[in-house]
C-alpha positions in Angstrom: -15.9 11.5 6.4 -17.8 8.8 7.2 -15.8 4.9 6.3 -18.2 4.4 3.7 -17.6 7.7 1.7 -13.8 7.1 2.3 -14.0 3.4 0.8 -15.6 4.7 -2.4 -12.7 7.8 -2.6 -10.2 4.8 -2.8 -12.0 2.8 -4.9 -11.9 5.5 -7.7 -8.4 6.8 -6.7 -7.1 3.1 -7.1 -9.5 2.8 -9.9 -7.5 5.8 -12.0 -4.1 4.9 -11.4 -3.0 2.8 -14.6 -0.3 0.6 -13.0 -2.6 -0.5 -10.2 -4.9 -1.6 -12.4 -2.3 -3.5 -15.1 -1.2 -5.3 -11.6 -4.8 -5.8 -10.3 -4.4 -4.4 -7.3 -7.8 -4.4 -4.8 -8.6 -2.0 -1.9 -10.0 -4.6 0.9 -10.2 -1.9 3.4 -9.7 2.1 4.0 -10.7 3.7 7.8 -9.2 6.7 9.0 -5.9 6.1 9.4 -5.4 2.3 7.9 -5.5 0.6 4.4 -5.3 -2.7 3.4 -4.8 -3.3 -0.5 -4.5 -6.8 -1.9 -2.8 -8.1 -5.1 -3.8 -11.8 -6.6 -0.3 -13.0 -7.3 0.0 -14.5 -11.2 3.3 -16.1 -13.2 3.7 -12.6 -14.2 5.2 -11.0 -10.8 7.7 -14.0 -9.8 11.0 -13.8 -10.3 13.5 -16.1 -11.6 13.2 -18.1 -8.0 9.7 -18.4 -7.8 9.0 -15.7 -5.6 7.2 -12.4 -5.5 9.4 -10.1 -7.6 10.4 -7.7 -4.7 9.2 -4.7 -7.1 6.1 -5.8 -6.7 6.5 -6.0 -2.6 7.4 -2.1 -2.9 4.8 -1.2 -5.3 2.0 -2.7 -2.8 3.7 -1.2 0.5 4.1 1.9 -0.8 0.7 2.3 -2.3 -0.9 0.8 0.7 1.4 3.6 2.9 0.1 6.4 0.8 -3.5 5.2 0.9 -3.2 5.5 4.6 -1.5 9.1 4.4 -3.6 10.5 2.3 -7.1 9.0 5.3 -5.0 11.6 7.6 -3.8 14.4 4.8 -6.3 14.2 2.3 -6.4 12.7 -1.1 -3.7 15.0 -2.6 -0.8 13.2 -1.5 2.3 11.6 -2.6 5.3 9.3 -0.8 8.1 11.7 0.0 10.3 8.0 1.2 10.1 4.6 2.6 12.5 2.1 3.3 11.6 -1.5 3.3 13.2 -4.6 5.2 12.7 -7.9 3.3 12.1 -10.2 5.7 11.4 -13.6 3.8 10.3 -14.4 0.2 6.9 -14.2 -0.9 4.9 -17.3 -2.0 1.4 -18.1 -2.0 -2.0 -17.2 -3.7 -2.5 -13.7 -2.8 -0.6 -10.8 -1.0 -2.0 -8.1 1.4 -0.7 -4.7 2.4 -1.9 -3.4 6.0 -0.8 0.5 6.4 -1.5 2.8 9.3 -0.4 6.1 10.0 1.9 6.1 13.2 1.8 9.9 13.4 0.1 12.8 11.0 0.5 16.5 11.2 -0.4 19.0 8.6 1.5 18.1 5.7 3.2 14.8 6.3 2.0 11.6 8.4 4.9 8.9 9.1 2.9 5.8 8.5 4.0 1.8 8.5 3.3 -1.2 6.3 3.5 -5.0 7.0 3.1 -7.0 3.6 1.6 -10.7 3.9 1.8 -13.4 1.2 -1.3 -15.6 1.7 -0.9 -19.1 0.9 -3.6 -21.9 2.3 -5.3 -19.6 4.0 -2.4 -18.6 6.1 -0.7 -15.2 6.2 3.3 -14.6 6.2 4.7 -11.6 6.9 7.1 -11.6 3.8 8.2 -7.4 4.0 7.5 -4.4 6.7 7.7 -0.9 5.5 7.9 2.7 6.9 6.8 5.9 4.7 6.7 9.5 4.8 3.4 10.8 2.6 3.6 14.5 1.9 0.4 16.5 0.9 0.6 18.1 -2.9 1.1 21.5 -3.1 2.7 22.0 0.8 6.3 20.4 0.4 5.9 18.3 -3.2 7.1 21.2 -5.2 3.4 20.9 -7.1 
């Protein structure tokens, strides 16, 4: 599938999914085997401190990790896990998710996630994630 084509498959697919919209969530980019999605940070997703709610951290990495599961699998796909290392809080205008799939076999890729709060102009890696994404159907129980 050509990058094009793929683009416009994750536009719609983040396009349908109700949360991602509520948060306004945006696919930046979507290549075979990478995804970047970006969220516009607003009063509404701090936390008491000021900073990012970490819920909102997961909900980016983990999207961002599927997106890049389902280049390799196919659209039909779901996180099986992840586990995600805080690293520093999130402050700033705008944060970015960048997935890419570390290894993909038929039914699962192992992919990773580094999640950037954007402040100024200048990215800070705030979070870094690693995902299994499991096809539908094959191990999900669908």
């Amino acid at each position: 599938m050509e990058t094009s084509d793929l683009m416009a498959l994750g536009e719609a697919a983040l396009a349908s999914q109700p949360f991602s919209r509520f948060l306004g969530a945006e696919l930046h980019a979507f290549a075979p085997g990478s995804a970047e999605l970006r969220l516009p940070v607003r009063p509404e997703l701090l936390q008491q401190h000021g900073f990012v709610h970490g819920g909102v951290l997961g909900y980016l990495a983990d999207n961002a990790l599927t997106f890049a599961g389902g280049s390799a699998l196919g659209p039909a796909v779901v996180t099986a896990e992840y586990v995600m290392s805080y690293l520093r809080p999130a402050r700033g205008e705008t944060l970015v998710a960048r997935a890419t799939v570390l290894s993909a076999g038929k039914r699962r890729a192992v992919c990773r996630c580094d999640v950037f709060a954007v402040a100024g102009g200048e990215e800070t890696l705030c979070a870094a994630a690693q995902g299994t994404i499991a096809r539908l159907g094959e191990e999900s129980g669908e």
